[in-house]
Residue frames relative to the residue before (quaternion, step in Angstrom):
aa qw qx qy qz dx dy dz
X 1.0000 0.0000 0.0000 0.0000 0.00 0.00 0.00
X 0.2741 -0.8011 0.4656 0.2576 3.64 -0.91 0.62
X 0.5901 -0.6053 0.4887 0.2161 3.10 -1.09 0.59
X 0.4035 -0.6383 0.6468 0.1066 3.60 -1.21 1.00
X 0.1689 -0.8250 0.5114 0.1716 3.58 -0.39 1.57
X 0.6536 -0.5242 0.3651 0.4057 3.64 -1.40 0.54
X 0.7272 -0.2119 0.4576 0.4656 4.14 -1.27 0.13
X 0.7185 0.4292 -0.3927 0.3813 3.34 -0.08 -1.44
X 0.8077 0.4437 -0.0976 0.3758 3.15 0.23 -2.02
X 0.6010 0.3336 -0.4608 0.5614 3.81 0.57 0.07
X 0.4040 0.5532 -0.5523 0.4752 4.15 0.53 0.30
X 0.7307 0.5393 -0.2327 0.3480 3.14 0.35 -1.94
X 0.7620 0.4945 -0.1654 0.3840 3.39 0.85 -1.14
X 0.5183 0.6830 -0.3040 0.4152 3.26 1.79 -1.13
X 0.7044 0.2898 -0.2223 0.6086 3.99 0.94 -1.70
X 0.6362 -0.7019 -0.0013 -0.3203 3.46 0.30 0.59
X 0.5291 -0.4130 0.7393 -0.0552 1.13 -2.69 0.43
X 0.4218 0.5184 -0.3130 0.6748 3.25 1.62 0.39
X 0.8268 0.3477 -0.1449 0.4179 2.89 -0.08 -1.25
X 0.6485 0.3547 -0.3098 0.5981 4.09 0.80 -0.44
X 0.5765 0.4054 -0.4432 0.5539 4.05 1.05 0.48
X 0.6116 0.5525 -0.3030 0.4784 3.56 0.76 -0.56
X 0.6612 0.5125 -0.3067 0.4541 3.66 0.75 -1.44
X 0.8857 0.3109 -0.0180 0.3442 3.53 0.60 -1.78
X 0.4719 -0.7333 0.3563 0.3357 3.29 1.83 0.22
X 0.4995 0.6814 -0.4706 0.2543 3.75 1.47 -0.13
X 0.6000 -0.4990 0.4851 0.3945 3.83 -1.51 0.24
X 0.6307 -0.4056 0.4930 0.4413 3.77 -1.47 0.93
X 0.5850 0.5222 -0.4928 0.3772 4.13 0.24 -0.97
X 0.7496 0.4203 -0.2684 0.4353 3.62 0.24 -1.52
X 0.6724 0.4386 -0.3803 0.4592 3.60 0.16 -1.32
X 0.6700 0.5451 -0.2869 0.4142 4.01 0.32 -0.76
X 0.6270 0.5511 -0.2256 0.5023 3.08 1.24 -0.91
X 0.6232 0.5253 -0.2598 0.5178 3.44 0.94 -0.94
X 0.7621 0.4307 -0.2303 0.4251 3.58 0.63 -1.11
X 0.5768 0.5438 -0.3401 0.5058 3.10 1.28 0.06
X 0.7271 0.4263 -0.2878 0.4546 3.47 1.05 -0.51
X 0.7116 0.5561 -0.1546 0.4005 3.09 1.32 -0.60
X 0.4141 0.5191 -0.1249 0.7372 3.09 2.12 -0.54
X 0.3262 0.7824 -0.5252 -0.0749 3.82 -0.07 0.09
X 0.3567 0.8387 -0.2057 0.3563 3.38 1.68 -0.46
X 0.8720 0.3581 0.0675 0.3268 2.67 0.51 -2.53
X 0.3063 -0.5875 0.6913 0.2883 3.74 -0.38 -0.11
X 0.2739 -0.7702 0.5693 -0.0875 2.86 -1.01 2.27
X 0.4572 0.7260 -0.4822 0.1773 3.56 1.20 -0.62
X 0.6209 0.5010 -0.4074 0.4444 3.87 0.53 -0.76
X 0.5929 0.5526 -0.3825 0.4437 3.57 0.37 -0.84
X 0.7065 0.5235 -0.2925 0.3758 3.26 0.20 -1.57
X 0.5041 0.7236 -0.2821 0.3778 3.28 1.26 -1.78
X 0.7584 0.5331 -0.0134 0.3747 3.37 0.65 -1.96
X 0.7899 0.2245 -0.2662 0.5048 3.35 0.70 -0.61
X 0.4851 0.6517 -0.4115 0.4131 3.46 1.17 0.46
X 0.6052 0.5585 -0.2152 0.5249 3.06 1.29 -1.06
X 0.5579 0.6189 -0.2456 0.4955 3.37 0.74 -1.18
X 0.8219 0.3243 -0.2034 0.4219 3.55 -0.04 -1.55
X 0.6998 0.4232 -0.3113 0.4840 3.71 1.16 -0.57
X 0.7181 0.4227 -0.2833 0.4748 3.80 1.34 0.84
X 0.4795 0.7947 -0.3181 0.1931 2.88 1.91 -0.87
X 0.6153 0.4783 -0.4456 0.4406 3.80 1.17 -0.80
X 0.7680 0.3749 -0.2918 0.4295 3.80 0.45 -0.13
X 0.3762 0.4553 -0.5396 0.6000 3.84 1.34 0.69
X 0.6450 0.6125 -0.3028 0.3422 3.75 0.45 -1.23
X 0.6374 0.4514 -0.2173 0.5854 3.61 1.02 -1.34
X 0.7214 0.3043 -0.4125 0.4656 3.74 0.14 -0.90
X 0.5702 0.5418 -0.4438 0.4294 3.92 0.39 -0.53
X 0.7047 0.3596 -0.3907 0.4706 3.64 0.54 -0.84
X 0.6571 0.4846 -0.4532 0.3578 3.52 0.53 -0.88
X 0.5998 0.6840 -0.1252 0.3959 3.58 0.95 -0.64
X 0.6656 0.4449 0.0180 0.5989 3.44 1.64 -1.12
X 0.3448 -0.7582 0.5494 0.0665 3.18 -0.88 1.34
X 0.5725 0.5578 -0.0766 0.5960 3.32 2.03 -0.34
X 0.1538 -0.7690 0.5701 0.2448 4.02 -0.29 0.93
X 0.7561 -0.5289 0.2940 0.2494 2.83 -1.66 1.09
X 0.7066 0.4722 -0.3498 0.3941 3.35 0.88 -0.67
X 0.6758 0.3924 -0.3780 0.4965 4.05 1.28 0.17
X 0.6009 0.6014 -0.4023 0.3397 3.50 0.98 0.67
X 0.5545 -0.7819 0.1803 0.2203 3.13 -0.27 1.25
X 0.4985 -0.6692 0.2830 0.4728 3.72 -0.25 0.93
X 0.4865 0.5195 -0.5809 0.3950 3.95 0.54 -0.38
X 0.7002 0.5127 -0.2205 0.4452 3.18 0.17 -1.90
X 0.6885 0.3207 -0.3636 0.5394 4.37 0.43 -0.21
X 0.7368 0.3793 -0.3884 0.4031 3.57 0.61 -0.29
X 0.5563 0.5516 -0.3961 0.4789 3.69 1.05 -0.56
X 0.6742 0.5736 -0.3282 0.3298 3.43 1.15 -1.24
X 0.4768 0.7300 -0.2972 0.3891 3.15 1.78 -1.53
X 0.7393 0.6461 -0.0711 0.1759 3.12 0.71 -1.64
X 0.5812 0.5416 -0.0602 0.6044 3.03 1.68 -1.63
X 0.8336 0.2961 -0.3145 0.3443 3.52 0.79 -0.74
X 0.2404 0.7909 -0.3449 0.4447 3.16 1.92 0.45
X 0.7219 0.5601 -0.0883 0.3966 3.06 0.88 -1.86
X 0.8147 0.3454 -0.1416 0.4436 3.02 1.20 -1.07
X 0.6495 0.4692 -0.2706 0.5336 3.12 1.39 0.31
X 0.7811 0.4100 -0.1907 0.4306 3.62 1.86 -0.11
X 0.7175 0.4911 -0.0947 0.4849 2.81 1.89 -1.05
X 0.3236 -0.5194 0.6877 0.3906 3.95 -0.91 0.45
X 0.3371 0.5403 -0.7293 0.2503 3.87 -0.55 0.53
X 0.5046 -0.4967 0.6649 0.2379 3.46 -1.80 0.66
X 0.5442 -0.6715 0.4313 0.2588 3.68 -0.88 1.48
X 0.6347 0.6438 -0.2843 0.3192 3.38 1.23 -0.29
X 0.3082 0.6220 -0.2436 0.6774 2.93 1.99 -1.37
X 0.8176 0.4644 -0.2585 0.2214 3.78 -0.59 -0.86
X 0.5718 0.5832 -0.0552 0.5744 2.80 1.52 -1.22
X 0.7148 0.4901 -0.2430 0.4357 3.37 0.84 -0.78
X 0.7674 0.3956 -0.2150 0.4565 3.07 1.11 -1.33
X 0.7111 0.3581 -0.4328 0.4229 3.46 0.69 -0.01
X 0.4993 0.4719 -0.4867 0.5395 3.65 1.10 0.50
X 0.7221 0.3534 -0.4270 0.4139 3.71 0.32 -0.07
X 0.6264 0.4228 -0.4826 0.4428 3.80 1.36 0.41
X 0.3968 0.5958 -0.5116 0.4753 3.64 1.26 -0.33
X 0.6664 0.5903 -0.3493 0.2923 3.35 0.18 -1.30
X 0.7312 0.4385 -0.0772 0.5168 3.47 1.24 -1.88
X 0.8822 -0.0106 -0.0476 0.4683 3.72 0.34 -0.59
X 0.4177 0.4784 -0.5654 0.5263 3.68 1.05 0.91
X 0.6942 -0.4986 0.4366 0.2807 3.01 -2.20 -0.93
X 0.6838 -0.6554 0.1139 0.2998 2.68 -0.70 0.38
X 0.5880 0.2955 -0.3010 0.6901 3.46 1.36 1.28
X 0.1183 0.7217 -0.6399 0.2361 3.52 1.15 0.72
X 0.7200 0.5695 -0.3009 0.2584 3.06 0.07 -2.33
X 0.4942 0.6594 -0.3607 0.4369 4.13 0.94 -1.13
X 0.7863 0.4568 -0.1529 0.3869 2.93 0.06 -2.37
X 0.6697 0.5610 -0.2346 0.4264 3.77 1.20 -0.73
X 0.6893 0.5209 -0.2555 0.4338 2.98 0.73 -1.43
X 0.5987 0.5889 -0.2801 0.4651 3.62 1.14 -1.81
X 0.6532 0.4124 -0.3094 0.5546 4.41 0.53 -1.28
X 0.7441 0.4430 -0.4032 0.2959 3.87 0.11 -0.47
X 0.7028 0.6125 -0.1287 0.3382 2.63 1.31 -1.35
X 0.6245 0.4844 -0.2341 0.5662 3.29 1.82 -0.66
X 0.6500 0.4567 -0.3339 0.5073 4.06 1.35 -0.67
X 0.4935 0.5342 -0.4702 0.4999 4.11 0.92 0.04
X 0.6999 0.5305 -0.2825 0.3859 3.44 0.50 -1.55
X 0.7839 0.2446 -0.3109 0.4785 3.69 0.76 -1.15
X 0.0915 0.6560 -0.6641 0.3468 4.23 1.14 0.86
């Protein structure tokens, strides 16, 4: 029987899985597909859930991030667009407190960006709640 990952871990899995679609240019089908094999344990369905959603909004996460960003989209790094990708998911899908939100995508910057991701995050979220 598989196992129903924690909050934390479907984040983790969400950038990625973003991010390894972004790097290699493959279709949500393939990259899902993979995570599903590779994941065999877990019950992928949220994930999947997620990066559908994501991919059928992504041109308008993309615009608010640039409008937000002192930095064009095309020199920001794919962790840091897919975590970002993420957060604005959240805030557009989830009853989570923006703080809660904020947090968690500064505590993946923290784990699988650079090493001033978490700033560059914290600084775009913090400005795309405010103009809610």
């Amino acid at each position: 029987m598989k196992s129903n990952p924690s909050p934390t871990k479907i984040r983790e899995l969400v950038i990625q899985t973003l991010y390894q679609k972004t790097i290699s240019g493959d279709s949500n089908t393939k990259v899902l597909k993979e995570l599903k094999q590779s994941q065999k344990s877990l019950n992928t369905e949220k994930v999947s859930e997620i990066i559908k959603d994501i991919k059928l909004s992504e041109d308008k996460y993309l615009e608010s991030i640039t409008k937000f960003s002192h930095i064009p989209s095309s020199r920001i790094g794919g962790i840091e667009l897919s975590i970002l990708y993420l957060a604005f998911h959240e805030i557009s899908h989830s009853n989570l407190d923006k703080p809660i939100i904020i947090n968690e995508a500064i505590k993946l910057a923290k784990k699988f960006g650079q090493s001033s991701s978490h700033k560059f995050i914290n600084a775009i979220l913090d400005k795309a709640i405010k103009s809610i």
